[in-house]
Structure formats: structure tokens, C-alpha cells
Backbone bond lengths (Angstrom), bond angles and torsions (degrees), N, CA, C in turn:
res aa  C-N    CA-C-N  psi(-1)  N-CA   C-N-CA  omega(-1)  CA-C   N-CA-C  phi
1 X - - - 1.449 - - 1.517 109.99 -
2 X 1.218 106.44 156.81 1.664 108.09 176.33 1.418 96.79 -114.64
3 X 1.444 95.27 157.37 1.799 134.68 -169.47 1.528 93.49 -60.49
4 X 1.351 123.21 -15.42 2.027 117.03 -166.90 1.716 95.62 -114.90
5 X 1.195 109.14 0.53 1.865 103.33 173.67 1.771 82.45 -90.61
6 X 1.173 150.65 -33.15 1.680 129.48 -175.55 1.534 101.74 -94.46
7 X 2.029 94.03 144.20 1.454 89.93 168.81 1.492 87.74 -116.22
8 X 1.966 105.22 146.05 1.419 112.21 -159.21 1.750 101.00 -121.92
9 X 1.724 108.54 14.31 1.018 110.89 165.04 1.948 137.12 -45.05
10 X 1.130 126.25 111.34 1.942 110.65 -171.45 1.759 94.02 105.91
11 X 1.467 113.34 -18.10 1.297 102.58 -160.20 1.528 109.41 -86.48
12 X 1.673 119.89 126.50 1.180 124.51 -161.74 1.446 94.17 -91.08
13 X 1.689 112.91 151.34 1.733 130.15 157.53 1.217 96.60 -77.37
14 X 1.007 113.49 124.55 1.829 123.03 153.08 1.676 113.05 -99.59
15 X 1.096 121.53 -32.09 1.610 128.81 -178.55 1.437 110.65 -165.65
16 X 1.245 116.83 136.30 1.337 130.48 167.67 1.654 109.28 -106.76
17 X 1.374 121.38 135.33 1.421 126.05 172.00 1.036 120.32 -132.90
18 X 1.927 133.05 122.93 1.004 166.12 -161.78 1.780 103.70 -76.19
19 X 0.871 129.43 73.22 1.764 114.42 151.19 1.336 140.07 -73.65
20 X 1.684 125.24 60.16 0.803 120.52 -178.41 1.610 138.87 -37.57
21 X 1.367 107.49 -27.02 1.550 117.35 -155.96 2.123 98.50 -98.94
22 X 1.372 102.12 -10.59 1.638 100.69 156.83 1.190 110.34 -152.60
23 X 1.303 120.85 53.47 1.993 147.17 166.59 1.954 87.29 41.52
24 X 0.952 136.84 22.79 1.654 119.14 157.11 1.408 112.52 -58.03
25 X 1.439 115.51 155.11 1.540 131.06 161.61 1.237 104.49 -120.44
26 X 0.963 147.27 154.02 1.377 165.27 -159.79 1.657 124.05 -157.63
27 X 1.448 116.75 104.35 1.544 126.39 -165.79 1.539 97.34 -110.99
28 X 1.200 112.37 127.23 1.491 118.67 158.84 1.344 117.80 -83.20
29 X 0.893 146.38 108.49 1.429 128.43 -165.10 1.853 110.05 -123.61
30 X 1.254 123.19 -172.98 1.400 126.90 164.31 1.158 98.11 -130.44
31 X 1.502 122.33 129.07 1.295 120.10 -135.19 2.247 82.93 -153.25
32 X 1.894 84.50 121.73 2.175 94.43 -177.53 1.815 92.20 -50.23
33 X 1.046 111.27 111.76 1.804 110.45 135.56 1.090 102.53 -89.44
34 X 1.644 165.80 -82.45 1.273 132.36 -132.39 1.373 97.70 -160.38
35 X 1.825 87.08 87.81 2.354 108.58 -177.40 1.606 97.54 -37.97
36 X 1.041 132.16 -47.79 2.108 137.58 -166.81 1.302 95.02 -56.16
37 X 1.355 139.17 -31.48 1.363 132.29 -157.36 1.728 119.49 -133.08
38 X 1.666 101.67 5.22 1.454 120.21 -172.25 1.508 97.67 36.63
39 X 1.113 123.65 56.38 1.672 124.98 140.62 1.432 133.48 -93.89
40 X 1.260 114.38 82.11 1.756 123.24 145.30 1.188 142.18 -47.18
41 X 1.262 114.92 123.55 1.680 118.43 -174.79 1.518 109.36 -116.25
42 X 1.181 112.23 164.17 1.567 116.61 -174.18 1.615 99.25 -98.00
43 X 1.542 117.50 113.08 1.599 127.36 168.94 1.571 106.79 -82.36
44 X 1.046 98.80 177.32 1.596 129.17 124.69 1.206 135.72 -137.87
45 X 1.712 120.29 135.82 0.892 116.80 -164.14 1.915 108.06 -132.46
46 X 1.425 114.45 110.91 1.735 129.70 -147.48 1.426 95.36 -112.76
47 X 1.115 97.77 112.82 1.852 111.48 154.10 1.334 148.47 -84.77
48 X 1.446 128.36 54.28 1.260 137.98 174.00 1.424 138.66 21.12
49 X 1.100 164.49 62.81 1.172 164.55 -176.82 1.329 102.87 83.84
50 X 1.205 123.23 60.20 1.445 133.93 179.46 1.929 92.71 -54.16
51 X 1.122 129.59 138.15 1.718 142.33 178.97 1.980 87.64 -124.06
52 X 0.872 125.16 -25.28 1.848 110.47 -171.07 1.902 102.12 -179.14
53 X 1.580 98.50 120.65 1.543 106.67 169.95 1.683 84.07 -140.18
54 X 1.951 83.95 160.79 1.790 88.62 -164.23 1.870 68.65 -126.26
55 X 1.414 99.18 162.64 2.066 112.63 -173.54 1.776 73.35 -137.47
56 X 1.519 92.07 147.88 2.000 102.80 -172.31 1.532 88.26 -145.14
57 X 1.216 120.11 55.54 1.696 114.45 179.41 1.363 108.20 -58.12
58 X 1.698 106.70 138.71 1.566 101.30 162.19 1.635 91.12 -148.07
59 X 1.317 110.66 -179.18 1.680 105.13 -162.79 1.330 99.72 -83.99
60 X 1.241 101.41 158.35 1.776 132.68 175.78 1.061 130.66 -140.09
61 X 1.554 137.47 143.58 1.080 125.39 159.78 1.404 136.20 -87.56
62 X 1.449 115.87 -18.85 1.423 113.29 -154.50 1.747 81.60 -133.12
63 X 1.615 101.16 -168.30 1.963 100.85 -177.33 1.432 99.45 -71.70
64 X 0.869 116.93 165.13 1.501 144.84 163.48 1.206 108.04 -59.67
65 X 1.453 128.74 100.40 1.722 119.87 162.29 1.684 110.01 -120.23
66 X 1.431 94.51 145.30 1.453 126.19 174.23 1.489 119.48 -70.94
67 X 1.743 117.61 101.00 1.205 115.97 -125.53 2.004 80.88 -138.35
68 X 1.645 105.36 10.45 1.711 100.95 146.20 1.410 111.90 -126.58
């Protein structure tokens, strides 16, 4: 499947993980199973031979959600 068949809109970061030693990234996320019934499930969602990701921290209070 490709990354543009999911929409990851509402979908919260719970953890990000670094694999340096085979360039993976690793997102924990809470991820819409079924928008009619506000049911969220806990994914993961792994990125392959990551070559360049940029991190733009600025402060927050609450989790991080994916809000396109």
C-alpha cells in the first residue's frame, strides 16, 4: 500500500523511534478506524531507509496530532 491510500488526519504521535543501524523511523500513532464511531486504535507506522528527516520541536502541551 502507499502512504496516500491513508488519511492520517486526528491521528495522534504517541512515540517516534530512531533506527539508526538500518535508517528506519518508527511512529506509534492513534490511528481513525471508524470516524462514525470515534474509534482509535494504536498503529504503527515504519519508514524504510529513511536518507534525511528534519524534527522542528517547539513547545506543547498535549500529544502531538496530525491535523492534515
Amino acid at each position: 500500500m502507499k502512504i496516500t491510500d491513508f488519511s492520517f488526519h486526528d491521528a495522534q504521535i504517541l512515540d517516534v523511534i530512531e533506527f539508526p543501524e538500518n535508517q528506519n523511523l518508527e511512529y506509534k500513532i492513534l490511528f481513525a478506524e471508524n470516524w462514525e464511531e470515534n474509534i482509535f486504535k494504536e498503529k504503527k507506522l515504519t519508514f524504510f531507509n529513511i536518507t534525511f528527516y528534519c524534527i522542528d520541536e517547539i513547545p506543547f502541551a498535549n500529544i502531538p496530532t496530525i491535523l492534515q
